[in-house]
N, C-alpha and C positions, 0 to 999 in steps of 0.2 A: 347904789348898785344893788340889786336883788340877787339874793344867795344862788347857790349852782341849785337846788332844791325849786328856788323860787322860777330860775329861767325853764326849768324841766317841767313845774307846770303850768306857766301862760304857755309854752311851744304846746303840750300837751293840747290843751285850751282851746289854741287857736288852730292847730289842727282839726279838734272836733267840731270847731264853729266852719271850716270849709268845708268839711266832710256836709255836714246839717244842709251848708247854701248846695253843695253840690249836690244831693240827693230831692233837696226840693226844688231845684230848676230842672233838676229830669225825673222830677214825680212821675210823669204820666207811662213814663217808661219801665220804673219798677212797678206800677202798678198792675201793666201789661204782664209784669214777671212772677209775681205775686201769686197767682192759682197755680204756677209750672212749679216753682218752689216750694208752695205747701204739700205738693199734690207730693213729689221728692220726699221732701222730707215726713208723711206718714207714712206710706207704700215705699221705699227703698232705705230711709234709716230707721224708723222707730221697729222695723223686725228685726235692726240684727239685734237685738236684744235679747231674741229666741236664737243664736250662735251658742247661747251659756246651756241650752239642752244638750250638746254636743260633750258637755262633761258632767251630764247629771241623770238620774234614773228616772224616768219622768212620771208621775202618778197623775192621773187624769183627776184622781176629785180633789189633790193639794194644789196645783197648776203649774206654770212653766216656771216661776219665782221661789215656792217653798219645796218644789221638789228636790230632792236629798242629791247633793252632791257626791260623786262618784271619781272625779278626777281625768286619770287616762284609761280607765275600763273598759269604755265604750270602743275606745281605737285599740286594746289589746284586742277582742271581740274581731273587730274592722281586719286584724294583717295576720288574724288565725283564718278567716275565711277565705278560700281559694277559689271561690267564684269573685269574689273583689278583684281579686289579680287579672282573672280573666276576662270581665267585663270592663277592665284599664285596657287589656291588649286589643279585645276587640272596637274599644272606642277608638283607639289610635289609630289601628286598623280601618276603618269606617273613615274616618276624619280625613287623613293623611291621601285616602284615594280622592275626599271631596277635592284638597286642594290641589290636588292634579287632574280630577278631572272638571270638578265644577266651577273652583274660581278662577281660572282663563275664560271660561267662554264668556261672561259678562261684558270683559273686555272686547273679544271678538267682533260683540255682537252690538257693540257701542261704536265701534270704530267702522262697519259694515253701515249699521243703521246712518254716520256722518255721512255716509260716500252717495248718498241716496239725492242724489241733486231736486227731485221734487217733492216740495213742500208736502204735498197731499199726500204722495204716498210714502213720504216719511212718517206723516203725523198718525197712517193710518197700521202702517207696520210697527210702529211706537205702541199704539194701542194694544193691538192684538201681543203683543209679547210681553205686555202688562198687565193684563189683564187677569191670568191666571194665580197674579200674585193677591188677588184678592178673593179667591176662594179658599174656604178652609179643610184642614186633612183631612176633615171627615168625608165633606162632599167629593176631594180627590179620591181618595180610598172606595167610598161606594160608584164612582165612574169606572174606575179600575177595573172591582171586583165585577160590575157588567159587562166589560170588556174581554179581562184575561182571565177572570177567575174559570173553574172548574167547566163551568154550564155558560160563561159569556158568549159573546157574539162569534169572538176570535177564535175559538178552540170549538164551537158550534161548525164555523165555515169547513176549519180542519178536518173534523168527524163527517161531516159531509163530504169533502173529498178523499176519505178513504183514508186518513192519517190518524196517528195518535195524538191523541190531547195534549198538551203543553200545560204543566204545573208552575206556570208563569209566577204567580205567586206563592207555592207550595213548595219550590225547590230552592233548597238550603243557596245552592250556587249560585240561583240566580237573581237572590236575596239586594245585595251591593249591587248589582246593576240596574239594578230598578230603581235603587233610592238615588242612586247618580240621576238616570233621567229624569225620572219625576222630579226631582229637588231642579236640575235646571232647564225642566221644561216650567218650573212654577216662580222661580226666583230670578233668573236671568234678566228677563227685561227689565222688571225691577230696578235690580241691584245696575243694570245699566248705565240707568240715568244721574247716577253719579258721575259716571265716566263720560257722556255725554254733555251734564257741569263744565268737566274739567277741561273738554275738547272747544267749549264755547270760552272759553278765555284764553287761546289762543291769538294771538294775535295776526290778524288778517297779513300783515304787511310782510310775516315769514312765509306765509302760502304765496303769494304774489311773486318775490325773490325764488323764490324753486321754481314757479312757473317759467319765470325766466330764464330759469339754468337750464331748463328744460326738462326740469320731474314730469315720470308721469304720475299719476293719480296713486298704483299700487309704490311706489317709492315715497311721495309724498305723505302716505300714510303709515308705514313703515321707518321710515328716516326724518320724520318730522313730526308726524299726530302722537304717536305711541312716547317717543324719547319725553315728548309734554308733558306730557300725564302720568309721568312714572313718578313723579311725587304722590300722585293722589293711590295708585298703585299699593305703592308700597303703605302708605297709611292702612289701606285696605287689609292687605295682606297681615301686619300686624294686628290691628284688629282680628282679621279670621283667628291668628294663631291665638288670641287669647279666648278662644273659644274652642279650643280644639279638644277638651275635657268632655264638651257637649256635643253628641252628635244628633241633632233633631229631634225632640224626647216628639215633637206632636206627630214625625211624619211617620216617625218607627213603630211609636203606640197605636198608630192607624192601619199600618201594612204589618203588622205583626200579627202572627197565628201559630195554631201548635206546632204544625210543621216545621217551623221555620225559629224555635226558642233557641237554638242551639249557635243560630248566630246573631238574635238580634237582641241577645240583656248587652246592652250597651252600658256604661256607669250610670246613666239616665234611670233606665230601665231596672237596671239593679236597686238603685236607689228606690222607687216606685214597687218593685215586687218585694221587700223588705219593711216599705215600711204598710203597705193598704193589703196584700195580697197574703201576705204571712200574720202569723202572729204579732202584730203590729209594738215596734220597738224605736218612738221617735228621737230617741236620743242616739240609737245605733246611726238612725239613719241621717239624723244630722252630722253626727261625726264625720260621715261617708260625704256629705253635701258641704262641710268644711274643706275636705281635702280635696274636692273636686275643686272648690276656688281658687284654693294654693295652689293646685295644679295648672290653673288657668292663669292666674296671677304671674306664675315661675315661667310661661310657654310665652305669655306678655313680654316682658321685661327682657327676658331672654332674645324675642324676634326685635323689639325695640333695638338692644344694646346693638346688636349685629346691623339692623340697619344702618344707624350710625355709622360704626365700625369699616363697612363697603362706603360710604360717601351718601349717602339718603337718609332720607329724614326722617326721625322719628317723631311718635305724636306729640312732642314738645317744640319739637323745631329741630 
């Protein structure tokens, strides 16, 4: 009989040797996985490396590795600053109206788009509400500013009719109302076709049975499409929330002007005018970019736990 040492490693062993058969009968599948993985792991683990600037002074001609260690300085620095605080409330601020006003409509607009009985002009209201997700802030920003800016077309018609111009972009106020529309005049169809997914895996035979009972169409979609998807729902939702530290660093940086600084250093933007725009300080500004992830991490876990908690699922099940 083989010692207890001895049975621990043929199991060992002979685990590795199925492990070996099972990776090369679906070779062709890691292989498939093989450039997604590598590409991960330079681009998303080999920087947090650069996390260790966040407790060091950083000298550009030693580099990120021999620059002199500093500890917690950099975050004493970080919660003496009173624009930090403020660029927190205004993020939350920002954020906190997206999720009320921007992440419903997706759903809205996913569950409208199912109700669309013809094929063609589903596929072609699909497009068109998709399509804006593929242009970038810049090009939205320069349509805009033709538009609404100062001298655009819109405030051109105005002054023509005898009215005063509209600081459509230039007024502090009406700052957050624009990044609502534009973000879902640009994202919505998009972010859609998730919900669209999750509506195609319904199962016909519960549509059928309501027909029966005699749903109409707005009940049906209501009392039966929507209850479906609120799995997928709430995944979403979670996600946002662990996002909710970031409010749009590309659409703020694009719609952002003098006017208008006093509400748009968002923690993005703070971070960015700290570290390229001042006297450049990349350990401060890592520290700030550490506690943005904790902050994200803690708004994560926190919307997870609570999902559970109500009976829904979080991202593990």
């Amino acid at each position: 009989m083989p010692s207890a040492k001895g049975r621990e490693a043929l199991k060992k062993e002979t685990w590795l040797r199925l492990l070996g058969r099972a990776v090369w009968k679906n070779r062709m599948v890691y292989l498939l996985l093989l450039p997604g993985l590598v590409w991960y792991f330079i681009f998303c683990y080999m920087p947090m490396g650069g996390l260790s600037l966040a407790f060091k002074a950083y000298k550009a001609n030693l580099g990120i590795w021999a620059s002199p260690w500093v500890g917690w300085q950099n975050y004493e620095f970080v919660f003496r600053d009173p624009a930090f605080f403020q660029s927190i409330a205004r993020t939350l601020t920002i954020n906190l109206g997206r999720m009320i006003f921007e992440f419903p409509f997706p759903i809205f607009l996913a569950l409208f788009l199912n109700e669309i009985r013809s094929a063609k002009y589903k596929k072609l209201a699909q497009t068109v509400c998709t399509f804006p997700h593929f242009l970038s802030w810049v090009v939205i920003a320069a349509v805009l500013q033709n538009f609404l800016g100062s001298d655009g077309m819109v405030n051109s018609l105005i002054s023509l009719a005898g009215g005063e111009p509209i600081g459509f972009l230039s007024t502090p106020s009406l700052f957050q109302p624009m990044l609502y529309l534009t973000s879902i005049w640009k994202t919505a169809g998009w972010n859609a076709i998730i919900y669209l997914a999750a509506i195609s895996g319904i199962d016909a035979e519960q549509y059928e049975a309501a027909e029966i009972d005699g749903c109409s169409r707005w009940q049906k979609m209501w009392r039966l499409t929507l209850p479906c998807i609120m799995p997928t729902v709430c995944v979403m939702f979670i996600l946002t929330m662990g996002n909710l530290m970031t409010a749009g660093f590309d659409q703020i940086f694009n719609l952002n002007n003098a006017a208008v600084n006093g509400v748009s250093e968002t923690l993005d933007m703070y971070i960015y005018r700290v570290t390229f725009q001042s006297s450049s300080d990349f350990g401060f500004s890592s520290a700030v970019s550490l506690l943005r992830s904790l902050m994200n991490l803690f708004f994560l876990v926190i919307a997870d736990r609570g999902s559970r908690l109500l009976g829904g699922n979080g991202l593990f099940g």
